[in-house]
N, C-alpha and C positions, 0 to 999 in steps of 0.2 A: 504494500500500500504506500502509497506516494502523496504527496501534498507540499505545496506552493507552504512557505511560513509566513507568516505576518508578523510587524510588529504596533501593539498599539497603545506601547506604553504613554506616546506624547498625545494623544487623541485624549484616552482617560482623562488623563488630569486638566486636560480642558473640560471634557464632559462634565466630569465632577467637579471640579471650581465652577462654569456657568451652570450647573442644577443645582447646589449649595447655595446659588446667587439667587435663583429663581430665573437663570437666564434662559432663552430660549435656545438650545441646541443648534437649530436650522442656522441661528447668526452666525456661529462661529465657522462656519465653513461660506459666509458669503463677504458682499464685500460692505454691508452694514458695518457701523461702526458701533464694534460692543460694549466701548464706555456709553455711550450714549442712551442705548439698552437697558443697560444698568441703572445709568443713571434716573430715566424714565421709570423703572421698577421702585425705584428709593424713592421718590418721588413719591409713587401711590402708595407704596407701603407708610412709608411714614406719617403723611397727610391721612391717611386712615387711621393709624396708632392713635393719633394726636386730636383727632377731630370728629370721629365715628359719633354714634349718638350712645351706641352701648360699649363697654369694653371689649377689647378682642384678644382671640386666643392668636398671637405672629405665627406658633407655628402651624397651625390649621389653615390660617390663610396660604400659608405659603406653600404647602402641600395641596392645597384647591389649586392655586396658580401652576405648579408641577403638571398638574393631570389635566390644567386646561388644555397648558402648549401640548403635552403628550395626545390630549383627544383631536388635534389638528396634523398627525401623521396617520400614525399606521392602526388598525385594530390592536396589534400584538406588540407594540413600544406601551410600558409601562411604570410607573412606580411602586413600587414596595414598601410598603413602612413598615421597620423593624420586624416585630413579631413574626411578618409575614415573611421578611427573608431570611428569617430564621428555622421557619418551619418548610419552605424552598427550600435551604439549603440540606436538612435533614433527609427531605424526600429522595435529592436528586443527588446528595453523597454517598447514599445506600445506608444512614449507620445513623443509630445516637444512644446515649446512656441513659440505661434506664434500666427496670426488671425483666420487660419483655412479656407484655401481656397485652393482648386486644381486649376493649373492657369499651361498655354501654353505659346508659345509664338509665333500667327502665322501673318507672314509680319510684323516685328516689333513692334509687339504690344499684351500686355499683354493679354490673354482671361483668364475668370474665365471658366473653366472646370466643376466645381463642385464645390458650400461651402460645405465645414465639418459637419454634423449634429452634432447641439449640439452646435458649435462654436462660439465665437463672433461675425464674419462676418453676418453670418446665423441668428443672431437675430436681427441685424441691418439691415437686409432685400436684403442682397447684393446677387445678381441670379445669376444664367449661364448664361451665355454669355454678363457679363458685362467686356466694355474695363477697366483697369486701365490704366489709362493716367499719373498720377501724384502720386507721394511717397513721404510725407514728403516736398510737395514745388515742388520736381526737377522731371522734365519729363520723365516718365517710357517708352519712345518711344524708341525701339531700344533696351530695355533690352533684356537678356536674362532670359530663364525660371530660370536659377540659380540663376543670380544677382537679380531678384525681390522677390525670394525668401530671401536671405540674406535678402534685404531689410525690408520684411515685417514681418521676426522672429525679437523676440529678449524677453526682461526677461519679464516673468508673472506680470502684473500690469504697466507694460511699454507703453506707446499709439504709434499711430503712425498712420498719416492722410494721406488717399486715397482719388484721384478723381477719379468716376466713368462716361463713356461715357456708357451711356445706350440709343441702337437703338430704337428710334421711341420716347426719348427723349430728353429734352433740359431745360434748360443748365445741364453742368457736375452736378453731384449728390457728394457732400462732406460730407466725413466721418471721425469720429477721432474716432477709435478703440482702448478696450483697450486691450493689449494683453491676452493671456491666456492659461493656460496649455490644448494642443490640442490631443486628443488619436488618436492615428493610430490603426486605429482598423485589426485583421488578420481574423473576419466575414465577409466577404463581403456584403454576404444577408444571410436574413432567410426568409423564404415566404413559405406559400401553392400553389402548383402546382397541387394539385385535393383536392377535398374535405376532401380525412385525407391521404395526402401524404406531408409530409415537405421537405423541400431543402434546406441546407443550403452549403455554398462556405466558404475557408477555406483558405487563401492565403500566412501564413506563419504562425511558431509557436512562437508567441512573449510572452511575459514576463505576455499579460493578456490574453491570449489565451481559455486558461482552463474558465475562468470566463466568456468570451465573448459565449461561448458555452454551460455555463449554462444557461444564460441570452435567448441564442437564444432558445435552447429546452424548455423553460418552457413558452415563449412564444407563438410558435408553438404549443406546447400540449394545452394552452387555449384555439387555433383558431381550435382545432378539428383532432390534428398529432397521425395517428394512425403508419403512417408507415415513415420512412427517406433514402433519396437518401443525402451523405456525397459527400462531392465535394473534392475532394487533386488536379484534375487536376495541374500542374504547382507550385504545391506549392514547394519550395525547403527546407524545414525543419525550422528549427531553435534550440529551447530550447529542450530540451531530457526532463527533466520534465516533460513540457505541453505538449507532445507526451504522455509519459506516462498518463496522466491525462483522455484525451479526450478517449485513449484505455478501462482507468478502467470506463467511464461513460459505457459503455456496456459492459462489460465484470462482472462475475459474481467472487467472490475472493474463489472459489473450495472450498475444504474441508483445515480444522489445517494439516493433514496430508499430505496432496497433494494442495496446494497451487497454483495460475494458476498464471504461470509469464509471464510476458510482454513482458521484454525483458532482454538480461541479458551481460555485457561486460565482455571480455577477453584481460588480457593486457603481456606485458612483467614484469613491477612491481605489484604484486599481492597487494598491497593498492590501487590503482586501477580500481582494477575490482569491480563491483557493477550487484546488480538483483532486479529487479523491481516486483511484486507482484502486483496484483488487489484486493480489497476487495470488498465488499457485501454493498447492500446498496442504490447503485443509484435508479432512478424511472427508466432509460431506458435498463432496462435488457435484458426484454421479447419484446423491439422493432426491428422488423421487419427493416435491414437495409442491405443496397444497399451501396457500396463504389465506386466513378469513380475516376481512377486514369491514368496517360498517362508519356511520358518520362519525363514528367519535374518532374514528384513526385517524392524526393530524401530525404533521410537522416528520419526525424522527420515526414515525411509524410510515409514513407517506413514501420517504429516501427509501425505505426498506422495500415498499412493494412495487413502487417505480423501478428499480433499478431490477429486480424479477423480474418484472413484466417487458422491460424494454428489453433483455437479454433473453426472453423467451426460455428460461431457466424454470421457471415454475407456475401453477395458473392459481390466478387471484382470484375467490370466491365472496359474496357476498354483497354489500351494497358500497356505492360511491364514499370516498374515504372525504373527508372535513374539507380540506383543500386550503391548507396554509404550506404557503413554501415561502416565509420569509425567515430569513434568519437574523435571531436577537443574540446580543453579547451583553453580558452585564456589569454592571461598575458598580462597586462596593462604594457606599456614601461614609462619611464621619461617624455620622449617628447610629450608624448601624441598618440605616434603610439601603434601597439601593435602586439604581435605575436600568433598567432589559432594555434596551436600543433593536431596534431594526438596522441592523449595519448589510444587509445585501437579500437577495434574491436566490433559492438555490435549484436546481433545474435536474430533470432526471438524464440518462447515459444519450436519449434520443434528442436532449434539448427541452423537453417538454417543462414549462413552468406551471407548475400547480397551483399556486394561488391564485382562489377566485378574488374577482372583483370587489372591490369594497368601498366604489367612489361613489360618494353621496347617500351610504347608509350608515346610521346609526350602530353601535357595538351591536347593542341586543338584535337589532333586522340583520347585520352579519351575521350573527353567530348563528341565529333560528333559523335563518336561508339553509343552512347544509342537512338539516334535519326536516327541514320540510318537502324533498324531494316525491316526486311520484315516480318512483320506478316500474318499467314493466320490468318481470320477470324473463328467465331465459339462457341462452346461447347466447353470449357475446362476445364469444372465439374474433369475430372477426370486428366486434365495438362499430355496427351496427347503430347501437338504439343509445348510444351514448350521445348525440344531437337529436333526436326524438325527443329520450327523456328531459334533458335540459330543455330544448326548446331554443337554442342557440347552433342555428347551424354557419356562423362563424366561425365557429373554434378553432384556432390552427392544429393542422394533421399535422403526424409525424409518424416514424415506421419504425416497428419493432427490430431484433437483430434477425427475423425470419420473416420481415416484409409484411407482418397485419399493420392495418392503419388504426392509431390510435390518440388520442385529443390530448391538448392542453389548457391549463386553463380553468379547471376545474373541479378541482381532484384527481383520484384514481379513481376509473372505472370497471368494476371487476371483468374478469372474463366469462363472468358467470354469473347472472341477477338473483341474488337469490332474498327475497327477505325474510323476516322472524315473523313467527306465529303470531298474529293479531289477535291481542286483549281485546275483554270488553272493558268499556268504561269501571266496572263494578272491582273486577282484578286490579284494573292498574290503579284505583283508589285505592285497594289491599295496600299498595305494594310502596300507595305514596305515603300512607299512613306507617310504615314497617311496622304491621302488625303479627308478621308471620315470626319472628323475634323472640317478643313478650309472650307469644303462646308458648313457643315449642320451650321456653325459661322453664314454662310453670309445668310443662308435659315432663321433662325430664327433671322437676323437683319428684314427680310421683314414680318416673319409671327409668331414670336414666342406671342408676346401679344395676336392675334387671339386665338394663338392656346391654350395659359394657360387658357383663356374667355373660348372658347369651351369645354375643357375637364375639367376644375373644382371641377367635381362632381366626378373624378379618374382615375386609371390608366387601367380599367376594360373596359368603356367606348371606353377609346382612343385606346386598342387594339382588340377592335370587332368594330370602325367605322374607323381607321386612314388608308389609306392605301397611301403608295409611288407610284406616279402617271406614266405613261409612259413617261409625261414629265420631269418632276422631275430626271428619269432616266437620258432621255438623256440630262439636264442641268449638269447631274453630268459626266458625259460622256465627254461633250465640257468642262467642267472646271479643268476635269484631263489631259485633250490632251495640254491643254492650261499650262497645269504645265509642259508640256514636256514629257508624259507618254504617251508610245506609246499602241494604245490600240489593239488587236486584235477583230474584228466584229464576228466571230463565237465562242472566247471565254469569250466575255463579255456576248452575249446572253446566254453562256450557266450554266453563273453563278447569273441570270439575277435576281433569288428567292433569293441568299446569297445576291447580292448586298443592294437590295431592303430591305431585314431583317435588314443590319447593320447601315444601313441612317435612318432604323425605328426605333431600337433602338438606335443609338444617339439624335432625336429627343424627345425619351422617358426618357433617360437617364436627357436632359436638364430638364425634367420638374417635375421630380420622383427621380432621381440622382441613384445611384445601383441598385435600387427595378427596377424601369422603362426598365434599360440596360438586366439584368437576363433576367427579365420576356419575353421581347421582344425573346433576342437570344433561348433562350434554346426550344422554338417552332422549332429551326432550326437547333439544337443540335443532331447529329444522335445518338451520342456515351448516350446520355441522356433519349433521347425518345428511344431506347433499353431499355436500364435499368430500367423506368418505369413497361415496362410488364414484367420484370424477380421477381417479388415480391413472386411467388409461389414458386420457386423456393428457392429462397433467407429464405422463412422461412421453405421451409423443408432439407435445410442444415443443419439450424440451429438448426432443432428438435422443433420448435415453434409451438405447438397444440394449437390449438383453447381457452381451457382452459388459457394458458400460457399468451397468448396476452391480452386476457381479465383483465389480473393482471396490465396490464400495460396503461390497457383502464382507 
């Protein structure tokens, strides 16, 4: 892999002295003059300070003034204020200190969700669905999911004592944990889904991304992975790197002469722009690979399937991807906030730029455009109905590395339409409410020990003997009406299969944690179970002969 370097150390510290100033970015790169800017700013600030009718908060103002010039560029240029780049930088470094527990917070009272594999919680034996009652002495009743969070982070090697109220036992269970550096991982799973088909989920591109993906393929290839279905659904990017990365594990690095590039940026300042290159090398060349993707895939999930699809390497399944292809750089502020700049444009191996339009909309009409498509479904080997569906037959073509014509412009377009199984209004009110949560809390306060005793031997067992009972239904039925959720009787029955799947996998989920939740849903995955039988397909896109795969066998 190859890449152009930049340097942009002189740039920053103008960005950050004219944003500390309240100055407008766009000036320092014009031939405006930015004392005068400035001075104009001091000016209204001051005459404000000094003269308003009520008092003012300067740094509120000055943070309003930030997000006004940032609402005069791009959707995706933005400011952060502290907390916020705090909890960005957590996401997208993969890691932070703490116990290592997923935890809610329902009717005043903390749930454990999920412990962290690997975690300290988790080897001190701490389950789902245990209450925390107590942090440190003082009663965790009433917290919020945030405040017990703060509570229960804090520096690597640090302790910090939990009581635990675990149903069907007595007395509280006391813990004294000591902290510890906890990874957020962006794999969600990796599992066998048939005897050499692998799957793995992909949920953001963080800092260890690339690595979690090694970790997970070579895994899989021991359990017998002849073929792979890549999950981006909902991912919304991250690191440009680890996009790049996950790209070159399949992709092969062309010839010295003709080199196969990824992805490559175009900017206003030519230090700037950069081009990414694949090389030669990985073991998953020659596999056989299935990509689902849908409106949340944006940015670093987008470089990923772009660069598949222009190298006619693997086929994209599922609906039009978000369609952001700009790229932001960030600058760490004094105060601890920080500013995400739009510094260039990045374009797929064909040239294709993926950012839709955004001139003359509003944030919120951008962002809801990418979700409110109407897709037909289908064959769209040859991308077809991709100016149908839009409704824009402008779009600039471009051609794959095996000559199908394919747009820009607008996101990715799968090679296959496929969408998810349509709720009724009555479901996805279930689902806005997260009522399916608080139920199955209180189902495994009465049956969750039973049911760890029963299925012990795995999670194989429990999905070829568990099944959600008709009563069980309508328990959960009376304890959503009871939260005030109005339900409709011919739209609850007619989602009767979805219901009954997502109560079975969070019951799977308590006992299995990720691996339990996948495995449960994606039996009820439309856009998934497609994609499955598109594998013949998928390798004769790709020119995968028999021969080929066997390299990889």
């Amino acid at each position: 892999m190859t890449r152009k370097r930049i340097s942009l150390w002189g740039a920053g510290i103008l960005v950050g002295t004219a944003l500390a100033l309240g100055l407008g970015v766009g000036s320092l790169f014009s031939s405006d003059n930015i004392f005068d800017q400035l001075n104009k700013y001091k000016d209204v600030l001051s005459l404000t300070k000094k003269y308003y009718v009520d008092d003012v908060d300067l740094e509120k103002l000055n943070e309003a003034a930030i997000n006004g010039l940032l609402s005069q560029l791009d959707p995706h240029s933005a400011y952060l204020p502290p907390r916020q780049t705090q909890q960005e930088a957590e996401r997208f470094q993969g890691s932070y200190e703490g116990v290592g527990l997923e935890i809610i917070s329902v009717n005043d009272t903390i749930v454990v969700s999920e412990p962290m594999g690997g975690g300290p919680a988790v080897q001190m034996g701490i389950l789902a669905n245990d209450r925390i009652v107590k942090i440190n002495d003082s009663s965790a009743v009433g917290l919020t999911t945030t405040q017990a969070s703060q509570k229960l982070r804090g520096p690597r090697g640090t302790k910090v004592a939990i009581s635990i109220l675990r149903p069907g036992v007595s007395p509280l269970i006391d813990y004294e944990i000591t902290r510890d550096n906890i990874s957020i991982t962006s794999v969600d799973v990796a599992l066998m889904v048939k005897k050499d088909v692998g799957y793995i989920s992909v949920n953001r591109f963080s800092a260890t991304t690339h690595a979690e993906m090694q970790t997970a393929l070579h895994t899989l290839q021991g359990k017998g992975m002849k073929r792979l279905i890549l999950d981006l659904r909902g991912n919304p990017g991250g690191y440009l790197n680890e996009a790049v990365q996950m790209a070159d594990l399949f992709l092969d690095g062309g010839t010295p002469d003709h080199p196969k590039r990824i992805v490559f940026t175009k900017a206003r300042l030519p230090e700037l722009e950069e081009t990414y290159t694949a090389r030669s090398g990985d073991p998953y060349e020659h596999l056989p690979l299935i990509l689902l993707i849908n409106s949340g895939s944006a940015s670093a999930s987008e470089i990923v399937s772009g660069a598949i699809q222009d190298w006619d390497r693997g086929l994209i399944v599922g609906e039009t991807s978000f369609g952001k292809g700009l790229v932001q750089r960030q600058w760490d502020l004094d105060d601890g906030s920080a500013l995400r700049l739009t510094i260039a444009r990045y374009y797929t191996p064909s040239g294709r730029l993926i950012q839709r339009s955004y001139t003359g909309k509003g944030k919120e009409e951008y962002a809801e455009e990418a979700f409110d498509r109407n897709e037909v479904e289908g064959n769209n080997l040859e991308h077809t109905r991709d100016t149908a569906n839009s409704g824009d037959s402008l779009k600039p073509k471009f051609k794959t590395d095996g000559g199908r014509v394919v747009y820009g412009g607008g996101g990715i377009t799968p090679d296959y339409i496929v969408k998810p199984a349509e709720l009724t209004e009555t479901t996805k009110n279930l689902l806005r409410h997260d009522v399916f949560f608080p139920f199955i809390t209180g189902y495994l306060d009465r049956e969750g020990a039973a049911l760890r005793a029963k299925y012990k031997s795995g999670l194989d067992e429990f999905k070829s003997d568990y099944h959600v009972s008709d009563e069980m239904i309508r328990d959960f039925r009376s304890f959503s009406e009871k939260k005030g959720i109005s339900i409709d009787s011919s739209s609850f029955a007619k989602d009767h299969d979805y219901v009954a799947a997502r109560l079975r996998a969070y019951v799977a989920r308590s006992l299995w944690g990720e691996e339990g939740w996948f495995s449960v849903l994606l039996d009820m995955d439309t856009q998934f179970q497609k994609a499955i039988t598109l594998f013949p397909e998928a390798q004769k896109i790709a020119r995968l002969d028999k021969q080929q795969t066997e390299k990889m066998e």
